[in-house]
C-alpha positions as YAML, in Angstrom:
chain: A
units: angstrom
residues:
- id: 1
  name: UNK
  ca: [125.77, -8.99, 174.25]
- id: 2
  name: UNK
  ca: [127.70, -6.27, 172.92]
- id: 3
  name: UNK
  ca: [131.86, -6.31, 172.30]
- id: 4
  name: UNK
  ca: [134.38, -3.55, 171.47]
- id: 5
  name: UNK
  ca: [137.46, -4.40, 170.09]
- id: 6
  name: UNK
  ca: [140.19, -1.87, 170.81]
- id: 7
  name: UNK
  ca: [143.65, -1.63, 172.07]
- id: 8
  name: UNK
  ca: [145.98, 0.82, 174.41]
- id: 9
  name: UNK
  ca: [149.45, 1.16, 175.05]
- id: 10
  name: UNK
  ca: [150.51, 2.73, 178.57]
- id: 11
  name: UNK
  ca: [153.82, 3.70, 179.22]
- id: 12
  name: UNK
  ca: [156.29, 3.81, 182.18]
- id: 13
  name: UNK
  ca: [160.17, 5.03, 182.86]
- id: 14
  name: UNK
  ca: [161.32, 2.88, 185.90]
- id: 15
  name: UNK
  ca: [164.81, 3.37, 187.70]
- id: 16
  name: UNK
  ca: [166.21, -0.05, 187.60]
- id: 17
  name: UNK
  ca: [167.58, -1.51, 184.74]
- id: 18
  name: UNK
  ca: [165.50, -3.96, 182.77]
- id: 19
  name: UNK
  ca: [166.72, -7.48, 183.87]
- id: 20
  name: UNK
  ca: [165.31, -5.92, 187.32]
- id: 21
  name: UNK
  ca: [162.10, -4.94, 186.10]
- id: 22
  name: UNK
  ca: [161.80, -8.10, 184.26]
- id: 23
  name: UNK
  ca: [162.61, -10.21, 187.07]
- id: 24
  name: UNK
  ca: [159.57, -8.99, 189.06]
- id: 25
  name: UNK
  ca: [157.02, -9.82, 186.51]
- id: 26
  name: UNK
  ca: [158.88, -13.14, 185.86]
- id: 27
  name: UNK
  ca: [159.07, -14.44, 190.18]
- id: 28
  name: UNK
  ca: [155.55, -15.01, 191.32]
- id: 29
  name: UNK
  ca: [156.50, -13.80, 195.20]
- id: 30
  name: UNK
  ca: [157.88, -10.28, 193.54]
- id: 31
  name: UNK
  ca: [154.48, -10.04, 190.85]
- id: 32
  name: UNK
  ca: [152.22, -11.06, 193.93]
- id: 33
  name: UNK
  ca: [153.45, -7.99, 195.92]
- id: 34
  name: UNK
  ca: [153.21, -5.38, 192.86]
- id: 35
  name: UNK
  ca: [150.21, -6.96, 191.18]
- id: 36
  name: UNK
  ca: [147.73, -8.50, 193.54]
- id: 37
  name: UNK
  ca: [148.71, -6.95, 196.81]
- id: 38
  name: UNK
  ca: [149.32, -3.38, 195.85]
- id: 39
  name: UNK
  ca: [145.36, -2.68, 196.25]
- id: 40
  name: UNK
  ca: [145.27, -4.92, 199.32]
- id: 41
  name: UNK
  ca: [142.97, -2.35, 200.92]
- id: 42
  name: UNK
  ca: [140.45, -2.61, 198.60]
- id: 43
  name: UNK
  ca: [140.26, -6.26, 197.46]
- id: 44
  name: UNK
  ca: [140.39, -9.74, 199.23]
- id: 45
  name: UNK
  ca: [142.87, -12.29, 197.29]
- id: 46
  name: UNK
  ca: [141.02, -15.46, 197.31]
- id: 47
  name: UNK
  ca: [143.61, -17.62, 195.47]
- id: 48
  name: UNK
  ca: [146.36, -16.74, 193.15]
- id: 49
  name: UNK
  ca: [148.94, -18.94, 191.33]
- id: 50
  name: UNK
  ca: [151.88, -17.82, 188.62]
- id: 51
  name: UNK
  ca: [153.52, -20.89, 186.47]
- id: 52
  name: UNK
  ca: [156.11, -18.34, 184.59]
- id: 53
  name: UNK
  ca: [156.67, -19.80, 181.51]
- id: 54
  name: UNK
  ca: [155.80, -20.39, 177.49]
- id: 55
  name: UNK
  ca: [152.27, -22.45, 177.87]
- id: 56
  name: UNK
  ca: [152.27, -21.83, 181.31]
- id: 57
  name: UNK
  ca: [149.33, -20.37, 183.64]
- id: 58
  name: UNK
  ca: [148.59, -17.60, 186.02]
- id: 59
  name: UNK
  ca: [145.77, -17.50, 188.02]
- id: 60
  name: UNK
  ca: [143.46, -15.27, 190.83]
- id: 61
  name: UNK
  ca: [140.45, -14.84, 192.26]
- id: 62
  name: UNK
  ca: [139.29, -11.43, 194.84]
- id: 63
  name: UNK
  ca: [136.69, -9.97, 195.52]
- id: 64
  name: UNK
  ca: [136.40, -6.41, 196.42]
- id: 65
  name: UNK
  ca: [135.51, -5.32, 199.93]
- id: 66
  name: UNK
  ca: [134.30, -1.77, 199.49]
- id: 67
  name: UNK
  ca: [131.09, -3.10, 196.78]
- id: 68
  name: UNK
  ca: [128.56, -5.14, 197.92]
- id: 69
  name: UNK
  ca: [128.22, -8.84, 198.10]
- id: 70
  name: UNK
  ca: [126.36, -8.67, 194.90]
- id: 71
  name: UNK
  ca: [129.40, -7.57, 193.50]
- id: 72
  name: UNK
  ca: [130.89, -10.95, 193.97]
- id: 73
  name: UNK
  ca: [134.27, -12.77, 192.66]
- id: 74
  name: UNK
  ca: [136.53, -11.65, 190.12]
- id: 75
  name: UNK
  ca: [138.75, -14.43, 188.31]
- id: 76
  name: UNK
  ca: [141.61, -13.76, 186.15]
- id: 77
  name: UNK
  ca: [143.35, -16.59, 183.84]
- id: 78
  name: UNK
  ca: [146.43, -15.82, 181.86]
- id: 79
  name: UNK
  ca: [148.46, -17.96, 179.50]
- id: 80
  name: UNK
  ca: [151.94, -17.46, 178.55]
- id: 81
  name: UNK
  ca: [152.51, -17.76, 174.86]
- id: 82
  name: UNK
  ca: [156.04, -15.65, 174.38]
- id: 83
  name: UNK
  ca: [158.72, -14.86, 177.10]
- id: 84
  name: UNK
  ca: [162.28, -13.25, 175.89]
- id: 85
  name: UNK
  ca: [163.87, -12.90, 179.13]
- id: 86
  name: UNK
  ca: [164.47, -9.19, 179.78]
- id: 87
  name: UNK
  ca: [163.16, -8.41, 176.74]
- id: 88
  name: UNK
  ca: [159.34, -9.26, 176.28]
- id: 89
  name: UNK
  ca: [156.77, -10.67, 177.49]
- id: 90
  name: UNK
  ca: [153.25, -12.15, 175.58]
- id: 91
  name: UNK
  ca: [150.19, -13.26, 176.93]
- id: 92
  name: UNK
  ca: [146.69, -13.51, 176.63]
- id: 93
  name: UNK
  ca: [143.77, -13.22, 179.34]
- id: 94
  name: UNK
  ca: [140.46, -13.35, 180.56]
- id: 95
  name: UNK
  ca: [138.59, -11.34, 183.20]
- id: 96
  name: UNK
  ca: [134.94, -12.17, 184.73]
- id: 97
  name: UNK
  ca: [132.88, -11.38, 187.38]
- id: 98
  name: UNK
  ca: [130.51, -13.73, 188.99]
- id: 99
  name: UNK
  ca: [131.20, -16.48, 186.99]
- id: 100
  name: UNK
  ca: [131.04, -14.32, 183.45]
- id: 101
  name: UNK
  ca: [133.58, -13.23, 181.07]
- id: 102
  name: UNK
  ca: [133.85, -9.83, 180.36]
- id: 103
  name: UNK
  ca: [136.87, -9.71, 179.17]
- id: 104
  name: UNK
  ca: [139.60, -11.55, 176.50]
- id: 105
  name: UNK
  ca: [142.92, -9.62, 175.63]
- id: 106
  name: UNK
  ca: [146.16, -10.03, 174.01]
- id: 107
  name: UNK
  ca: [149.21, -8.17, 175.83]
- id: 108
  name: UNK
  ca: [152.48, -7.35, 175.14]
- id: 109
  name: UNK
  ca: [154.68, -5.80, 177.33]
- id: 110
  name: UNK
  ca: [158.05, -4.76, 176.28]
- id: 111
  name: UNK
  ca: [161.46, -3.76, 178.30]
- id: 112
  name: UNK
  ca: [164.25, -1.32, 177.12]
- id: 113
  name: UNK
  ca: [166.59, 0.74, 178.31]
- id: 114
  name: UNK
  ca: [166.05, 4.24, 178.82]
- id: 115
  name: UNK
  ca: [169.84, 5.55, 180.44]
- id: 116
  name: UNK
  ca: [170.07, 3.99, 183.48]
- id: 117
  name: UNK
  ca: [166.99, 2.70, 183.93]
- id: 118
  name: UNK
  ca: [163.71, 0.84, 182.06]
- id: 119
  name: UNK
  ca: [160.87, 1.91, 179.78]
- id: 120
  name: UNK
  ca: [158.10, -0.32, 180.56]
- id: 121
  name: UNK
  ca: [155.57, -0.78, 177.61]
- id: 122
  name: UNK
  ca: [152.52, -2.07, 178.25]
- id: 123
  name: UNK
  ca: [149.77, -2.87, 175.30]
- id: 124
  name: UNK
  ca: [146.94, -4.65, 175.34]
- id: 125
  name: UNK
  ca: [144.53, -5.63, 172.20]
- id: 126
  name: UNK
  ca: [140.76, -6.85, 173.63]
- id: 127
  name: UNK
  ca: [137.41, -7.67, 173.34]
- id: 128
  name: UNK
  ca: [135.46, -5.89, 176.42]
- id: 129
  name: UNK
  ca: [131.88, -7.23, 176.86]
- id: 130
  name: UNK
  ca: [128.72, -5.22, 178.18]
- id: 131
  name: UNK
  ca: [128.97, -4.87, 181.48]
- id: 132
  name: UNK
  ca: [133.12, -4.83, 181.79]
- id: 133
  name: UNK
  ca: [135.36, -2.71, 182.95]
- id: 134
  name: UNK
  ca: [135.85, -1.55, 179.29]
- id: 135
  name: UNK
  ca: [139.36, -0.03, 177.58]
- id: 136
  name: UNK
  ca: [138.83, 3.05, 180.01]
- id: 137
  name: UNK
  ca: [138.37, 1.36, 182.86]
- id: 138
  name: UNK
  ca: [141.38, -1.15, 181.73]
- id: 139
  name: UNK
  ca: [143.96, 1.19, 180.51]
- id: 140
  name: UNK
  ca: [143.73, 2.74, 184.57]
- id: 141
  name: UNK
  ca: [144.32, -0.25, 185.82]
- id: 142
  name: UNK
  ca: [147.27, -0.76, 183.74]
- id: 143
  name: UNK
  ca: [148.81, 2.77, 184.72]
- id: 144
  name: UNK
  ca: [147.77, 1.89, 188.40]
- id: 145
  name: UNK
  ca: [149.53, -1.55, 188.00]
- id: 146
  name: UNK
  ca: [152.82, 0.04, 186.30]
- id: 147
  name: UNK
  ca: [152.82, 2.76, 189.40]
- id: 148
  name: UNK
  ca: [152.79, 0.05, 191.23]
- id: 149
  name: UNK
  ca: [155.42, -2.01, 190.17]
- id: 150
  name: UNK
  ca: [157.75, 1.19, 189.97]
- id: 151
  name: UNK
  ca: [157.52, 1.83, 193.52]
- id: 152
  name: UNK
  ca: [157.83, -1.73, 194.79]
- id: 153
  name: UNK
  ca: [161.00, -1.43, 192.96]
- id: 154
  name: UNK
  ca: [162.27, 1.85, 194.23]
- id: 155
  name: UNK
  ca: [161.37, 0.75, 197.83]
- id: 156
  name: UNK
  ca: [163.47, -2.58, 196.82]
- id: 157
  name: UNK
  ca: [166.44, -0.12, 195.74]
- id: 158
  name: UNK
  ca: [166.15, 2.49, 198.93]
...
């Protein structure tokens, strides 16, 4: 089996201040909405668990409803291993599909001001397996993810 190495940095300006944008990546009911319900349409959450916090664990498992049942489960497992409130956040992460990692990643994402409101930086260092959704594939899900999250927080601010 096959692994790349790379790494990708996505960006994103958000208009709250950083404590805000912070705050939903750090509250499991806020991340739920932004991160695992956002596509809601398009995947089934099976189970999915946040434990915010150095040496702490997040958790899910979907599946996706518009691929066949051959397509099967999809499991994510995250452990915290740096949190500066407001700041930055570390963690590293594993993705696999039917039972198989395809996946392992460091990421960092960072918060700073930017006027009034946030610059959102998102980079991630992995190893993508054969048969993964590779960096390509990653780094969209990532600028889906941050699109996301900026409009659950402008709909929170309306």
């Amino acid at each position: 089996m096959a692994i790349t190495h790379d790494s990708f940095t996505v960006k994103k300006i958000i208009a709250v201040p950083p404590a805000r944008v912070f705050a939903a990546w750090a509250d499991p009911e806020q991340k739920r909405q932004w991160f695992v319900e956002a596509d809601s349409a398009d995947w089934q959450t099976l189970d999915y668990g946040m434990d915010f916090r150095v040496g702490g664990r997040e958790h899910g498992r979907f599946v996706l409803l518009a691929k066949t049942p051959a397509e099967g489960e999809h499991v994510n497992e995250t452990v915290y291993l740096d949190i500066v409130p407001g700041s930055r956040i570390v963690y590293a992460y594993t993705m696999a599909q039917n039972g198989r990692i395809h996946s392992a990643s460091l990421a960092t994402v960072r918060f700073t001001e930017a006027g009034t409101g946030t610059r959102v930086s998102y980079t991630e260092q992995g190893a993508f397996y054969d048969k993964g959704d590779g960096l390509n594939g990653r780094k969209g899900g990532w600028t889906s993810l941050l699109a996301a999250l900026a409009k659950f927080l402008a709909k929170e601010a309306d």
